[in-house]
C-alpha positions, -999 to 999 in steps of 0.1 A, spaced: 0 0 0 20 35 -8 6 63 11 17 97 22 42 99 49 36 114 81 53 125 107 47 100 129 68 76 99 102 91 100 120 70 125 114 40 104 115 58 71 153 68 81 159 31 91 148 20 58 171 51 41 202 46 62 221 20 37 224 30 1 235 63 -13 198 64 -28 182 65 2 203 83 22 203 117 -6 163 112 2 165 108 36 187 140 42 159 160 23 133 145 46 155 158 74 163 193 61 127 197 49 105 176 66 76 161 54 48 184 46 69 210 31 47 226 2 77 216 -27 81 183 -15 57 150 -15 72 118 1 53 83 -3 57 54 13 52 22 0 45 -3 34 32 -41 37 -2 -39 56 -7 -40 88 -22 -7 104 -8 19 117 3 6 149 18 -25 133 51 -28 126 56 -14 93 81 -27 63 89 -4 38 94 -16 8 99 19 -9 103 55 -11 87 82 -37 100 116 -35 85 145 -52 111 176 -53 106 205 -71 91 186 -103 116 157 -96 110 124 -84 135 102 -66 127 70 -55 146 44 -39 131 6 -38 156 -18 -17 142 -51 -35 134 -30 -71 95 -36 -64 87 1 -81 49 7 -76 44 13 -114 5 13 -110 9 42 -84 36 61 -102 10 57 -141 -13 70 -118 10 101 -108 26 109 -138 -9 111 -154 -13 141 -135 19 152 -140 49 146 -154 85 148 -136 107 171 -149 135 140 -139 134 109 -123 166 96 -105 173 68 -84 194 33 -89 193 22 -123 170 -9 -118 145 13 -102 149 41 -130 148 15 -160 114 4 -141 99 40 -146 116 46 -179 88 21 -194 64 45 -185 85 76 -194 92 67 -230 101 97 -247 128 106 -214 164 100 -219 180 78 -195 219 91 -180 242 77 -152 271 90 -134 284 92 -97 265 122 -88 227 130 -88 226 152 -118 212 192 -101 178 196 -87 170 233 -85 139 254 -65 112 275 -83 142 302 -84 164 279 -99 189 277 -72 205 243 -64 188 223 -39 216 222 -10 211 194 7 216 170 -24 248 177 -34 264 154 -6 303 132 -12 281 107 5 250 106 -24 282 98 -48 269 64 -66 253 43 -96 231 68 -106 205 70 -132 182 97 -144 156 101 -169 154 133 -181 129 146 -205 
């Protein structure tokens, strides 16, 4: 089930985060923003079980400025939810690790697919560079679709 992340979520969002270069660029965002900052829009995707349950993430959306980023430990992308999304509207780029980005890129067909060691650069409204992503320790196999 992928829902909106609350508040409440963040310790074991940041548990799920903590081991991949992926996760961790998204969970440093989640801790300089927050999660109802009006720019950004983090989903989880969790195994049911209520909301007192214990909960296992099995994957992270992250809406930025027109950019998603997800990160999905086992590669189990939610490609119903993100048809879903994107059918309201389209990123502007979608970056993550390349077998969750060649997931997406079946949807996105007319995007151009990139990789490098660094997460290509995310800007605000103003077009200045989105701090907080620009981290030694995002450095990794990166891939971006990019319209």
């Amino acid at each position: 089930m992928i829902r909106l992340c609350k508040e409440a979520d963040r310790a074991a969002l940041a548990e799920y985060l903590k081991d991949e270069p992926y996760g961790r660029m998204i969970a440093d965002a989640v801790d300089t923003f927050g999660v109802e900052a009006p720019f950004l829009i983090v989903y989880i995707d969790e195994a049911p079980g209520g909301e007192d349950a214990d909960k296992k993430i099995s994957g992270v959306y992250l809406w930025l400025y027109g950019t998603l980023l997800l990160y999905c430990k086992e590669n189990q992308v939610g490609i119903d939810f993100l048809e879903e999304m994107m059918g309201i509207e389209a990123p502007q780029k979608v970056a993550g690790r390349k077998d969750n980005v060649n997931i997406v890129s079946w949807l996105l067909t007319d995007y151009n697919m990139e990789t490098g060691k660094t997460l290509p650069e995310i800007t605000d409204k103003e077009g200045n560079p989105v701090e907080c992503l620009g981290r030694p320790e995002h450095e990794g196999e990166w891939a971006v679709l990019i319209k």
